[in-house]
C-alpha positions in Angstrom: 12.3 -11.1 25.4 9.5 -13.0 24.3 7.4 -10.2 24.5 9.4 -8.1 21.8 9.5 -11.4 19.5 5.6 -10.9 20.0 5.6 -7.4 19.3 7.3 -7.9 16.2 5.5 -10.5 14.6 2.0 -8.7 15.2 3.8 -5.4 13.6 4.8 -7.4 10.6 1.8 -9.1 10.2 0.1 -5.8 10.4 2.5 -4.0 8.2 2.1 -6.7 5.6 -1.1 -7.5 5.4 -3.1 -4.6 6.3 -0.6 -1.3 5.5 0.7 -3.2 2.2 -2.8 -3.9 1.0 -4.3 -0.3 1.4 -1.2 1.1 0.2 -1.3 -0.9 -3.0 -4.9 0.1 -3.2 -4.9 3.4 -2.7 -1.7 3.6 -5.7 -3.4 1.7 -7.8 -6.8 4.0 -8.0 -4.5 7.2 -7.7 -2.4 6.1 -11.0 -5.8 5.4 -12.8 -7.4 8.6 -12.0 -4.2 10.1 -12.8 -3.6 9.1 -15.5 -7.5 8.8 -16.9 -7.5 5.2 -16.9 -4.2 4.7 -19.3 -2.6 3.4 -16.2 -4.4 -0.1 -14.8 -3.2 -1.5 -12.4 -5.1 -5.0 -11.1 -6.9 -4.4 -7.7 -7.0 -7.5 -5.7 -9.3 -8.7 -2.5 -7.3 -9.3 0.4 -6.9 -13.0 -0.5 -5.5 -13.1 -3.4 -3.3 -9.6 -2.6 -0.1 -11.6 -0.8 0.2 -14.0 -3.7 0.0 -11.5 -6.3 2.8 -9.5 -4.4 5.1 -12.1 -4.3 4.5 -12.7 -8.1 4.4 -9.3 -9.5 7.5 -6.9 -7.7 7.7 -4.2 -10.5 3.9 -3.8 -10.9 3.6 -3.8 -7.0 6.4 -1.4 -6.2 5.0 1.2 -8.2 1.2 1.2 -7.4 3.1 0.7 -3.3 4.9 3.9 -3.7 1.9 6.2 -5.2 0.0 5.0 -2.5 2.5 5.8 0.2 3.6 9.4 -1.5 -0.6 10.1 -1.6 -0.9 9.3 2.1 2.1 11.1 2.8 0.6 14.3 0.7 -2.4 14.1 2.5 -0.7 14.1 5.9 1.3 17.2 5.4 -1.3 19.0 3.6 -3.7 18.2 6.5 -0.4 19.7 9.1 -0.2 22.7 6.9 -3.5 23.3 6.7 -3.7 23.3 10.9 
């Protein structure tokens, strides 16, 4: 039992901090180059990233999901590709 509870505070923690973060990152660059720079989204260090999530949902959510739909572009062209 105690196990699991560990288990599953290391994968949120993970999730969170790390998967979050590159997600984000990786949204925000692909709306920029996307768009040619019309869409900015702010990049933050790892610091500063869980404070400016909490604050900011809508501008999160959308950088989160480009990031998440590029990774998950990248995945299934790599399978088709094999």
């Amino acid at each position: 039992m105690l196990m699991g509870s560990i288990a599953e505070l290391f994968f949120w923690f993970f999730w969170d901090f790390l998967l979050s973060f590159v997600l984000y990152t990786t949204g925000a660059v692909v709306l920029r180059v996307v768009s040619f720079g019309r869409i900015q989204k702010p990049i933050f260090v790892p610091g500063v990233f869980s404070n400016e999530k909490r604050l900011a949902r809508n501008d999160f959510f959308s950088a989160y999901i480009s990031g998440f739909f590029f990774y998950l572009v990248l995945l299934a062209l790599i399978i088709w590709l094999k």
